[in-house]
C-alpha positions in Angstrom: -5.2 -99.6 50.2 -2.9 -97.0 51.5 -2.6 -95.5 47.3 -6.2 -95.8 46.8 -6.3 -93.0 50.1 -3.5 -90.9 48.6 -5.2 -90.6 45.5 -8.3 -89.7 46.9 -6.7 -87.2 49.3 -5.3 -85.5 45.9 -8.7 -84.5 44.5 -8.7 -81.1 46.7 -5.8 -79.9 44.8 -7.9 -78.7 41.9 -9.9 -76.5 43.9 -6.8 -75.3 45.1 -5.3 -74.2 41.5 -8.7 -72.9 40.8 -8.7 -70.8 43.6 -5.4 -69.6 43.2 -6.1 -68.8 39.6 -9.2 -67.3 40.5 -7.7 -64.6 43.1 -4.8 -63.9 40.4 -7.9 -63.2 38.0 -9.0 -61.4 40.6 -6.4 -59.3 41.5 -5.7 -58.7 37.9 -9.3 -57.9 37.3 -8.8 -55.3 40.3 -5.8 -53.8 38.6 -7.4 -53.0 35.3 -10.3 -51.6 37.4 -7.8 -48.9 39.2 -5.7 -48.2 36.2 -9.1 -47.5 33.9 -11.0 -45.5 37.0 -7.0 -43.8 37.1 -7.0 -43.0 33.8 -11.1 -41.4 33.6 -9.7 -39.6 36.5 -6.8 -38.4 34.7 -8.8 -37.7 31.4 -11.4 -35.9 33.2 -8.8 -34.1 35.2 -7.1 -33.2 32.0 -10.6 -32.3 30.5 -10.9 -29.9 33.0 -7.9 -28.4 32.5 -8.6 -27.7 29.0 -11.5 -26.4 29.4 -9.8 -24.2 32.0 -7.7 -22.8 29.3 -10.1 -22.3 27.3 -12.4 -20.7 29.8 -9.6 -18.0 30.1 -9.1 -17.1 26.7 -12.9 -16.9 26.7 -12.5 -14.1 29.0 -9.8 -12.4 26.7 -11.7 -12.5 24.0 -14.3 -10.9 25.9 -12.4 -7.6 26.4 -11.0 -7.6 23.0 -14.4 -7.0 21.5 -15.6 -5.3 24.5 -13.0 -2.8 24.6 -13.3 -2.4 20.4 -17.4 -1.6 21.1 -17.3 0.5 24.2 -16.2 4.3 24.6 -13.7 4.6 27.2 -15.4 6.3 30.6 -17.9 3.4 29.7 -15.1 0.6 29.7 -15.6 -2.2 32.7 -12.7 -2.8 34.6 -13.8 -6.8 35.3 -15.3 -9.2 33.2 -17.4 -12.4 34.4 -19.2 -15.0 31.5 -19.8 -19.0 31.6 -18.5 -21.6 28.7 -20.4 -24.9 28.1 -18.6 -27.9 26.5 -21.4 -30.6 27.9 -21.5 -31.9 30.0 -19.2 -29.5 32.1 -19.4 -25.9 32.2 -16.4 -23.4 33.2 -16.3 -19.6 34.2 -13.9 -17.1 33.6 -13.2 -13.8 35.6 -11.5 -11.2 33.7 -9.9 -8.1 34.0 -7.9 -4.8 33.1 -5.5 -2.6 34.1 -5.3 0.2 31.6 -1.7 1.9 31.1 -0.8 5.6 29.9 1.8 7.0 27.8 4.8 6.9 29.5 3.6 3.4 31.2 1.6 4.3 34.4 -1.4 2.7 35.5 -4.1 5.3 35.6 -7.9 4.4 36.8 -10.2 2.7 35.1 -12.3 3.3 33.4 -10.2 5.5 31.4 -11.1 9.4 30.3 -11.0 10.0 26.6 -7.5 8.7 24.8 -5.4 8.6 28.1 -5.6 5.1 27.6 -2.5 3.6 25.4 -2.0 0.5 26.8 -4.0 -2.2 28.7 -2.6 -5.3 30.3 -5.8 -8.1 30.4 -6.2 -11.0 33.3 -8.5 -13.6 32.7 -8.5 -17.0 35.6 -10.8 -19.8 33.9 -12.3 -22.1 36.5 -13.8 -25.4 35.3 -15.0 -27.2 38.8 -14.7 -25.9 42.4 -11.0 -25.5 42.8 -9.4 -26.4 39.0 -8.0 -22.8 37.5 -5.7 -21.3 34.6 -4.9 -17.8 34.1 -4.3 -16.1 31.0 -3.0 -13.0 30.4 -2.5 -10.1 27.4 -0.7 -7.0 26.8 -2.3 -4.7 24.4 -2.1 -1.5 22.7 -4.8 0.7 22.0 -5.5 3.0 18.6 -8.3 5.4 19.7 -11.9 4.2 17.2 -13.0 7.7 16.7 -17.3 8.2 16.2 -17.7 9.9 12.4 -14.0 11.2 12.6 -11.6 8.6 10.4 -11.1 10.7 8.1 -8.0 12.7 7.1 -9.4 14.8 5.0 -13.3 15.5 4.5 -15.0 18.0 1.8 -18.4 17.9 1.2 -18.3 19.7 -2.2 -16.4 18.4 -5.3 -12.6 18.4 -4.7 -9.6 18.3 -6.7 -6.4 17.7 -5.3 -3.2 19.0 -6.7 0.2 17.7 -7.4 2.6 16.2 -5.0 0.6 15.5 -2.0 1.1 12.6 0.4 -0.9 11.3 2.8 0.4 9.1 5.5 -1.1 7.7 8.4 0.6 7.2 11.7 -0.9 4.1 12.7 -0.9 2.3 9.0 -3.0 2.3 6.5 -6.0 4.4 8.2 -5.7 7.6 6.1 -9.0 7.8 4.6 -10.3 10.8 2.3 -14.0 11.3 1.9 -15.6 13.6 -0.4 -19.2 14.0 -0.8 -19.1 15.4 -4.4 -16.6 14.1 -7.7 -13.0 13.8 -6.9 -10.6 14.5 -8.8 -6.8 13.6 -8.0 -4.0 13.8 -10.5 0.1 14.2 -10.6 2.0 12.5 -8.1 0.0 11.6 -5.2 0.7 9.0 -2.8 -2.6 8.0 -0.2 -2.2 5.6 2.7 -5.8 5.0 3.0 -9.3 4.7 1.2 -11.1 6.8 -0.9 -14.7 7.4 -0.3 -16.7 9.7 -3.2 -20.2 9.8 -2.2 -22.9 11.7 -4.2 -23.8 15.4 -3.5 -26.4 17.3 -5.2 -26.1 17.4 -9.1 -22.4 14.9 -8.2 -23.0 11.6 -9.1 -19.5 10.5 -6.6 -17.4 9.9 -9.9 -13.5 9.5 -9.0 -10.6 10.7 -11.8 -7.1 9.2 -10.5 -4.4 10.5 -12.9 -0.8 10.6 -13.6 1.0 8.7 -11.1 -1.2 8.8 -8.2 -1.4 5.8 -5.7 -4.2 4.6 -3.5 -2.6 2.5 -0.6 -6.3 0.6 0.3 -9.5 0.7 -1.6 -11.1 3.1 -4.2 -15.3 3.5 -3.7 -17.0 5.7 -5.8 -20.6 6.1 -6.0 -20.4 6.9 -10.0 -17.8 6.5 -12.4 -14.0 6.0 -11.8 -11.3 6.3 -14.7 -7.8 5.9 -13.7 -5.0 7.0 -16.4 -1.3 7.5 -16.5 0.3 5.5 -14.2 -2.5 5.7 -11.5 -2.2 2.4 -9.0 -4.9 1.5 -7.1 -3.2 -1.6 -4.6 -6.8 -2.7 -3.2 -10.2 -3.2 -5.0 -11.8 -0.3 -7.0 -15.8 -0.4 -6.6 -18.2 2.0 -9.1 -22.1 1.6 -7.4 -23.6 3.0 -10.6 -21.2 3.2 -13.1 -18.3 1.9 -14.8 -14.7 1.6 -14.4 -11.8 2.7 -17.0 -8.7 1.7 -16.4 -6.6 2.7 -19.4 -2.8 1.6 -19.8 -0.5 1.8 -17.6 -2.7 2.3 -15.0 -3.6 -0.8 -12.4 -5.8 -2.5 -9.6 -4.0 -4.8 -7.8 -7.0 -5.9 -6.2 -10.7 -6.5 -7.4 -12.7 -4.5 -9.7 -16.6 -4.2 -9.1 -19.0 -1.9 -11.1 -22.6 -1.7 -11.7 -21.7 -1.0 -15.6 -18.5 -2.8 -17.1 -14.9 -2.8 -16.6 -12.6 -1.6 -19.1 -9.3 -2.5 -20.0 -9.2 -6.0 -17.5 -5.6 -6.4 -18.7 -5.1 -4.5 -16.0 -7.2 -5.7 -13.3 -4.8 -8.5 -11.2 -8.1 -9.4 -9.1 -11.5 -10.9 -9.6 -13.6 -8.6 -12.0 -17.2 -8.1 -11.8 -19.6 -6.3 -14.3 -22.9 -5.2 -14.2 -23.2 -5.8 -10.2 -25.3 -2.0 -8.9 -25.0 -1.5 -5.1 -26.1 1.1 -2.4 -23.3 4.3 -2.1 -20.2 3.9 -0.2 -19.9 4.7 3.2 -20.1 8.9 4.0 -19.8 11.4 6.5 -21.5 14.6 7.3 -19.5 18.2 7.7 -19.7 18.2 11.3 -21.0 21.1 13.1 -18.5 22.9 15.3 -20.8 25.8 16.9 -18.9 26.6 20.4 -22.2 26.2 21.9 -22.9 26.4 26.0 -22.4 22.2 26.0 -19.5 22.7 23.9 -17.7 25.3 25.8 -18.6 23.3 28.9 -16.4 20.3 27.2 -13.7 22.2 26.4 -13.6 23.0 30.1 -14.4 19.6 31.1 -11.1 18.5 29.2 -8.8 20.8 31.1 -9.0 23.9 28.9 -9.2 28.0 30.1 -11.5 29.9 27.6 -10.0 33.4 27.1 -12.9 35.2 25.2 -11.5 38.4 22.9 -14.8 40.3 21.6 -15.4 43.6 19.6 -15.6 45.1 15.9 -13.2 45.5 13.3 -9.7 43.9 14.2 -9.9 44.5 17.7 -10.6 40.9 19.0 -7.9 39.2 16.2 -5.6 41.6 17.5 -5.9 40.8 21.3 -6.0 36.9 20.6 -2.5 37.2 19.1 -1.3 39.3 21.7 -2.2 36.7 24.3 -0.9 33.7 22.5 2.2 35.3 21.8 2.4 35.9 25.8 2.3 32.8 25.7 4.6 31.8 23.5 7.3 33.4 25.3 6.4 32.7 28.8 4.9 36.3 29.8 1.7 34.2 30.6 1.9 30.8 31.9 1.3 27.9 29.9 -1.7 25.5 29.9 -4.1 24.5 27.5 -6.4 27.4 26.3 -9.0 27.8 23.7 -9.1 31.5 22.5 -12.2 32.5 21.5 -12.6 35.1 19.1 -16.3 37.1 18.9 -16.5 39.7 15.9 -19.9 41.9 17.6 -20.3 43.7 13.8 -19.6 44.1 10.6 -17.5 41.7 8.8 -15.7 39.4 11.1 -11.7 40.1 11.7 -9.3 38.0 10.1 -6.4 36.1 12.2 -3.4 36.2 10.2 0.1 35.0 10.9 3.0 35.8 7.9 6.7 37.0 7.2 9.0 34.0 9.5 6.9 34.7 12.8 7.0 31.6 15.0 4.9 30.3 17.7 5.8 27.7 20.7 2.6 26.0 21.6 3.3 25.2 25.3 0.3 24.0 26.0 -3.0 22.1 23.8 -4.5 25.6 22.0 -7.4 26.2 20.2 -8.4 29.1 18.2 -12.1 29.5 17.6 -12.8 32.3 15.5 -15.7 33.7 14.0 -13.9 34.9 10.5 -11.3 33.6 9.0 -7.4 32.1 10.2 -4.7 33.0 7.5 -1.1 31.1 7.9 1.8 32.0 5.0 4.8 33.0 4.1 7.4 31.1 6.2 5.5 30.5 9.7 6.2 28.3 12.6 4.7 26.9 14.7 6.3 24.6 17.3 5.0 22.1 20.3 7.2 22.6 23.6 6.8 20.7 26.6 5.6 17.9 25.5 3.4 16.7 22.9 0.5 19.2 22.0 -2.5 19.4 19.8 -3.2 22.9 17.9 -6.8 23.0 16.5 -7.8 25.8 14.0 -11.3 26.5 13.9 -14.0 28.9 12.0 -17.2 28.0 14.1 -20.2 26.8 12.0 -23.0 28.7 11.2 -26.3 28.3 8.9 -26.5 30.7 6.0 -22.7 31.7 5.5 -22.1 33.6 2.2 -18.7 31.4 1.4 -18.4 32.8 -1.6 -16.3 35.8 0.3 -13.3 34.4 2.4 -14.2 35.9 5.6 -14.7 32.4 6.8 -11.4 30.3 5.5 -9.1 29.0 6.8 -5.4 29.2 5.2 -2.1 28.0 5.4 0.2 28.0 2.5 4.0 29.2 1.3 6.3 27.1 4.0 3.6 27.0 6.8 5.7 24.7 9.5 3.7 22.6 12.1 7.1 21.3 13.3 7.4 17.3 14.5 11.0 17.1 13.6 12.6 13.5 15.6 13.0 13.9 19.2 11.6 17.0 19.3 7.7 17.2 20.8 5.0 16.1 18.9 1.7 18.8 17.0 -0.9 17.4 15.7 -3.0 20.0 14.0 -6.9 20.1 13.3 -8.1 22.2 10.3 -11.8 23.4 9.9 -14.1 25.6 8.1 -17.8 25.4 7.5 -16.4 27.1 4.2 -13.2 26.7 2.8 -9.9 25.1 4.1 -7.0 25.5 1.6 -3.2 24.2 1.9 -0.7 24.5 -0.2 3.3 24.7 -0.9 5.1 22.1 1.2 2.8 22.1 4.3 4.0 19.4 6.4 1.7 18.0 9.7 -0.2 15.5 11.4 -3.9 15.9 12.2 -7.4 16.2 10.3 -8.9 18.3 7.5 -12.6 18.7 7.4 -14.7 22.1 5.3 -17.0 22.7 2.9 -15.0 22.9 0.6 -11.2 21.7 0.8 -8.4 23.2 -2.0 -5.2 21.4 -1.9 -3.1 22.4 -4.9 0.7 21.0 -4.2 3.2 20.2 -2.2 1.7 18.7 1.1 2.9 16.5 3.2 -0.1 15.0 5.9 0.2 12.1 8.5 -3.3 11.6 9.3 -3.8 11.2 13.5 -7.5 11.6 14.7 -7.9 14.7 17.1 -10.4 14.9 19.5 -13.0 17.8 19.4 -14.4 17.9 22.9 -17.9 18.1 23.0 -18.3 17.4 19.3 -16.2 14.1 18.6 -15.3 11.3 20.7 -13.7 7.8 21.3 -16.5 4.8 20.5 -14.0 2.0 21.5 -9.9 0.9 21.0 -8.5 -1.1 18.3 -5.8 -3.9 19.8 -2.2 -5.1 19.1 -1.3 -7.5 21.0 2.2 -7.7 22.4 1.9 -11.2 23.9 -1.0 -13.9 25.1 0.6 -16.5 27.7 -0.4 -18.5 30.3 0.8 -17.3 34.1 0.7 -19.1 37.2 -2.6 -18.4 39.0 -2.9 -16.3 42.0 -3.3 -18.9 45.6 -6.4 -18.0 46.7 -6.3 -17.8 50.8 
């Protein structure tokens, strides 16, 4: 009797077990539950970080293209935009500090090429609170509107022996030519060649006789390259053919609209019987001295000393006063000397015979006639770095047949940038002729009518701004660094 009862009394023990096994599942169960709801937090936590990130180089990718697009006194000093990656959605906050030459913060937005430098800040937010910051350190190369070229004619040019054109930023020193070009004996090019038609010119290009083209080659009409010519891009003809006889190359493509010769030669893809529009061109620009213009100039921190009168009057007074200049009988600054010729034929401004000039400020001599520079003349930046600009102002209906309107330098003309000493960077124009010649060494810009280079030159091209004529569109970028910095605590 008394087992029959302990037997029954054992049936609860099941429930027991089952109980027990059911709170372990249970407890289990719960475990799982926290870890997976731990680990969605964690993933969406992580998510958010990401896109956080990402957010923040959004916003530096922002001012990259905004500060290649957008002329400096038109730059924005902060940045704001939105990125969606459904179903979340981030901001950034962005921006600049902008940094001049010898590494001082100066105000944005910036005036004119002031700007060499730029330090970039961009927080990415993805949620209320979650944030990353991002930051870049940049250096600018001034984009110049219509002015990247180192040397512009726009009538048919030859070039001369031993020439060289560099560029001081790499491999930016472009020649256009509206007109055939011709270029032969020893002459070494940093950039691209541009030959454009012009009139009767159908834009053919001759490279001869160990010349070398650093970039690109694009003609308009036919190109023939002989005798040791190297082209180290791609060589395009738009309507004509393309002759490369032995041993010149193309270490890049070849495209014409007829056929290619000798593709031996060719190291790149060749392509025959393709026709296309011109290649890109430029237009003589029109430097007139107008009202606007002279306001510019004063706008940019120059005095205008105004010399007027007939015969050689005005030339002579200019010199006077920029040799007072030179040696400190007048103070220095940055003056544009402007030369008025009220009759007859307009007075020539000649320098010659070892005379030397200190440039102690920017000048700029703006001349109605003509600028001559030979025979053994220096000129020198002290002070600091200076720019030089040598003008014959533009005007319709010039006879420039005579050379009233030229301007010259030639037989050891010096534009001195020796190392450690300051910097000149010189700007050459005619609405005629510009010719150099005989070891003429500089930085700066050509433009004319008509350009004659016949040997020995020596060029690094740097863009100059004309003030009221040219100006910045926007910055090209090298990045020093991107990284990720600790974000600010916001109070």
């Amino acid at each position: 009797m008394l087992t029959r009862i302990r037997l029954r009394d054992e049936r609860g023990v099941a429930l027991v077990v089952a109980l027990l096994v059911t709170f372990v599942v249970l407890l289990l169960a719960t475990a799982v539950l926290s870890l997976s709801l731990h680990n969605i937090d964690a993933s969406g936590y992580d998510r958010r970080r990401l896109l956080s990130i990402n957010a923040a180089e959004a916003g530096l990718d922002a001012y990259y293209e905004t500060i290649e697009r957008t002329p400096p006194s038109s730059l924005p000093c902060t940045l704001s935009g939105t990125v969606s990656s459904g179903p979340n959605t981030a901001t950034y906050q962005a921006s600049i500090e902008v940094y001049n030459v010898v590494g001082a913060e100066i105000p944005c937005p910036p005036s004119g090429t002031t700007g060499v430098a730029a330090l970039i800040t961009s927080t990415g937010r993805a949620g209320n609170a979650l944030t990353r910051t991002m930051e870049s350190y940049v250096e600018l190369t001034p984009i110049y509107g219509g002015w990247s070229a180192a040397i512009f004619a726009n009538t048919p040019t030859t070039i001369g022996q031993r020439m060289t054109v560099n560029s001081a930023s790499g491999t930016d020193g472009d020649i256009f030519v509206n007109g055939d070009l011709t270029i032969n004996n020893s002459v070494n090019i940093s950039g691209n060649l541009y030959v454009s038609p012009a009139g009767a010119e159908t834009g053919a290009a001759t490279l001869s006789n160990l010349v070398t083209v650093q970039s690109n080659v694009w003609a308009n009409g036919t190109v023939t390259m002989s005798n040791g010519a190297t082209v180290a891009g791609n060589v395009t003809s738009s309507t004509g053919s393309i002759s490369v006889s032995t041993p010149a190359t193309i270490q890049g493509d070849a495209t014409a609209a007829g056929t290619v010769g000798s593709a031996s030669q060719v190291s790149g893809l060749i392509t025959q019987n393709y026709a296309q529009g011109p290649p890109p061109s430029q237009a003589l620009p029109q430097i007139t001295f107008s009202a606007s213009e002279q306001q510019e100039w004063t706008n940019a921190g120059y005095v205008i000393k105004t010399f007027s009168g007939s015969s050689s009057t005005p030339c002579t007074a200019a010199k006077t006063f920029i040799a007072s200049v030179s040696s400190g009988a007048e103070p220095a600054g940055n003056y544009v000397v402007r030369v008025i010729s009220t009759s007859g034929t307009p007075c020539e401004i000649k320098y010659g015979n070892n005379s030397s000039t200190n440039v102690r400020g920017h000048l700029a001599i703006i001349t109605d006639g003509a600028i001559r520079i030979e025979n053994k003349v220096v000129w020198q930046a002290v002070g600091g770095d200076r720019k030089l600009y040598l003008i014959s102002v533009y005007r319709s209906g010039l006879d420039c047949s005579t050379p009233y309107y030229n301007v010259t330098t030639s037989n050891n003309t010096d534009f001195l940038n020796t190392a450690g000493q300051d910097v000149l960077d010189v700007f050459l124009y005619s609405p005629c002729t510009v010719s150099l010649a005989n070891q003429n060494a500089f930085r700066g810009q050509v433009f004319g009518q008509t350009v004659n280079i016949t040997s020995q030159i020596n060029m690094t091209f740097v863009p100059t701004i004309v003030p009221g004529v040219s100006q910045v569109v926007g910055f090209r970028q090298d990045p020093a660094y991107v990284r990720e910095v600790q974000a600010e605590v916001e109070g």
